[in-house]
N, C-alpha and C positions, 0 to 999 in steps of 0.2 A: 386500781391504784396507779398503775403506770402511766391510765390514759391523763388523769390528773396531773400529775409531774408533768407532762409532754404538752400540755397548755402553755403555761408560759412562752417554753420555748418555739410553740408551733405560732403564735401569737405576735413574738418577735421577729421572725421570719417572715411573717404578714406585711407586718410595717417596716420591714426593710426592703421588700420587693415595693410595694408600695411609692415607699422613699425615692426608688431609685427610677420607678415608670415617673411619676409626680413630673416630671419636665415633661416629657411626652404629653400626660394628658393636660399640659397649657398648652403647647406648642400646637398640637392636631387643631382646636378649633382656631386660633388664633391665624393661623394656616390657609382657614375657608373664607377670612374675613375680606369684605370687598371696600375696605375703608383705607385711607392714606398711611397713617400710622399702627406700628402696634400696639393693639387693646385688646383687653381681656375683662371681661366677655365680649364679642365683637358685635357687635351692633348692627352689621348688615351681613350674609354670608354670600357665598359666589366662590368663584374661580378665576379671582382675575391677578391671583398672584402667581398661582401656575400659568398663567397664555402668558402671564410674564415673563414669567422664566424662560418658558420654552421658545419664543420669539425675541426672545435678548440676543445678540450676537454674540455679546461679550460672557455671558455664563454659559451659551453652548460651546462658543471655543473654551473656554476654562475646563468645563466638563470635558469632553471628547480629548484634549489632553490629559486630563487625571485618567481616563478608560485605557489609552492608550497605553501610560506610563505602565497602568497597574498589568494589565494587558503583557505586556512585555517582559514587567518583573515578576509575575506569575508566573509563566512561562518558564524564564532560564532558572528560577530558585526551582520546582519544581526538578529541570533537567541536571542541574551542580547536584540538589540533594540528594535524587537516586541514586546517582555515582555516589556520592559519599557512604550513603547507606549500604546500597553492596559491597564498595570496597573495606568498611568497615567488618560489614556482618559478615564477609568473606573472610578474613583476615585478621584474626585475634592476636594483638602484641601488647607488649607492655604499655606501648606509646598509644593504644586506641582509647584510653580514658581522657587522657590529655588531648586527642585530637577530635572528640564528640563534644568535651568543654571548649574548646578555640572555635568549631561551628556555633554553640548554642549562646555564645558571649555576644552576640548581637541582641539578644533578647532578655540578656540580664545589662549590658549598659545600658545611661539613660540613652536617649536619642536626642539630650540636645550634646553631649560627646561623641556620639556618632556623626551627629552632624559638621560641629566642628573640625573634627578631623580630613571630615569629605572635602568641607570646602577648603581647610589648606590645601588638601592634596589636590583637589583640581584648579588650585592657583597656582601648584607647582607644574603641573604636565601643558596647563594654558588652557584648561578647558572648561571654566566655572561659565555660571548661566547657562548649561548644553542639559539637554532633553537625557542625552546619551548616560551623562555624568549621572543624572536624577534616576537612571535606570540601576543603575550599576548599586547605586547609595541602597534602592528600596531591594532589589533583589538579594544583599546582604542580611538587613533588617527581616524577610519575608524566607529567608534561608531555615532559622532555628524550627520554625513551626512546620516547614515541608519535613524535616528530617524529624520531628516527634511523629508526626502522623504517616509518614513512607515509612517508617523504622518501625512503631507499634505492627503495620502490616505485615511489612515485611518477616520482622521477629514471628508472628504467628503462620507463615508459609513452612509443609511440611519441606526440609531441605530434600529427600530421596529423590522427587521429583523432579528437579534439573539435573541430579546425579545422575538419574532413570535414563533422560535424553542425551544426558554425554555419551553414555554406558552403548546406546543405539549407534550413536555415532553421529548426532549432532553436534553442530561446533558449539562455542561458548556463546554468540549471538541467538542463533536460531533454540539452544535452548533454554535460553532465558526469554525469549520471544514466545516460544510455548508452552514452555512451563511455570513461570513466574509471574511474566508480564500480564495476563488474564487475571490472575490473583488481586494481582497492584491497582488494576485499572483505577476500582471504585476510590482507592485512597488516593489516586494522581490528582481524580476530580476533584475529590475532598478538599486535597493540600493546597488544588490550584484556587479556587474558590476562598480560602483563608486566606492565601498570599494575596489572593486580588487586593480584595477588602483591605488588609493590612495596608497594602501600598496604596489604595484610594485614598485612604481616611488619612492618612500623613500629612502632618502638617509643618514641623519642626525643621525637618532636612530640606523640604523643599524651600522657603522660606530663606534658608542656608545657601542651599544650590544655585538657586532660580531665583532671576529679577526682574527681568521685562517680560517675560510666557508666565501669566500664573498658571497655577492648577485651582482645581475647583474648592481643596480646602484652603486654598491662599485668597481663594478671591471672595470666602466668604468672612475669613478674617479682616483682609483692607474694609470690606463691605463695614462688620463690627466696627470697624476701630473710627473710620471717619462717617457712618451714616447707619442707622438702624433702620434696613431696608426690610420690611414684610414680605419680602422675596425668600426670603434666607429660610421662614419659615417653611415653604413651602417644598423649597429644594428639602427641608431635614426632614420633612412627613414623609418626602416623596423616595427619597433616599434609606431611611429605614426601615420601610415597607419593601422595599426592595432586599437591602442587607436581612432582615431577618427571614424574609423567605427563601432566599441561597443559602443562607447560614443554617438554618434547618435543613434544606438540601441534602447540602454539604456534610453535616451531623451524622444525619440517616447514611447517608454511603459508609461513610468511617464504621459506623458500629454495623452494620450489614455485610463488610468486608471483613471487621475483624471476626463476627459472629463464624463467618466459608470459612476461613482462614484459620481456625483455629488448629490446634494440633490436636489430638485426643490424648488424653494422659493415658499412659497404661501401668 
């Protein structure tokens, strides 16, 4: 009788993943096709929209700056989050509710208010159009999700264990260096990995930021807006195949650290 009821719902579930892959599976062949425009179904297949891409100058500089950006705002959002995460999870006050909402508020505004804001403020310090500025923007944006996923880990670390090494007579580096840090690893990769992505896929702030350096979701927006380039295809095959295999990665580390990490209830 249940499995009956559980049709419907299993059924609608179907056709909502469906729904949601349905651009994908136009995009993939449309992607192979060796003809000027895009069509669907494509009429010749090949690969001459990828030797295009990867022999364009102007989509590799656009790329290797978005790797860059992302590159760099991975990085320090991962290194800001763990300090927040310890100094929090160290430190229980009245004020640590209020100050894990003030970090996680980048991922509840929208991001064309995040944006705006960046770009007054880097027309006040003098420094709009800077690579710098766009770091600082995504590192913000790429902040809330290092700190869900450090923090889930961290929360699951037995705490005796950095005690243990005080108690030896390690300082607060070295035991957080041997007793914590080994724990965290799998979730650094995780978090970094997510920030990347987040700061690759960006398109709003940068657009804000930046005007004469695009990034590679800027340059396939101009690409949209004045020309419907069958390139664009191939970058988004080529590009999601890549994101969902990190992303799975990235997955697997998170729930394999929280699995070590667990506490045992007693």
């Amino acid at each position: 009788m249940m499995d009956k009821a559980m049709r419907p719902l299993t059924l609608f579930y179907i056709l909502i993943v469906l729904f949601l892959f349905f651009p994908i599976l136009i995009v993939v062949p449309i992607s192979f096709s060796n003809g000027r425009f895009l069509s669907f179904p494509p009429e010749e297949f090949g690969l001459r929209w990828y030797r295009e891409y990867f022999q364009d100058p102007i989509w590799i500089s656009a790329t290797l700056r978005s790797v860059r950006v992302a590159i760099s705002s991975s990085l320090a959002a991962v290194f800001v989050g763990t300090l927040v995460v310890i100094g929090l999870g160290r430190r229980r006050t009245r004020k640590s509710g209020a100050l894990t909402s003030l970090f996680l508020a980048p991922a509840i505004v929208p991001n064309i208010i995040v944006a705006l804001g960046v770009f007054i403020l880097a027309i006040k310090v003098g420094l709009p159009d800077n690579e710098l500025t766009l770091i600082a923007a995504h590192t913000a944006i790429c902040l809330p999700f290092v700190i869900l996923i450090v923090g889930s880990a961290y929360r699951q670390i037995d705490p005796t264990l950095e005690k243990a090494a005080r108690i030896m007579g390690a300082g607060p580096v070295r035991a957080f260096m041997a007793a914590t840090f080994p724990a965290l690893a799998p979730s650094f990769i995780a978090a970094s990995i997510f920030a990347f992505f987040i700061s690759f896929d960006e398109l709003i702030i940068s657009l804000f930021v930046m005007s004469s350096a695009e990034t590679l979701p800027m340059r396939i927006w101009n690409d949209l807006r004045f020309e419907i380039n069958p390139t664009i295809a191939a970058i988004s095959v080529f590009f999601v195949v890549i994101t969902t295999a990190t992303m799975t990665f990235a997955e697997l580390l998170r729930r394999k650290a929280e699995r070590r990490n667990r506490v045992p209830s007693t």
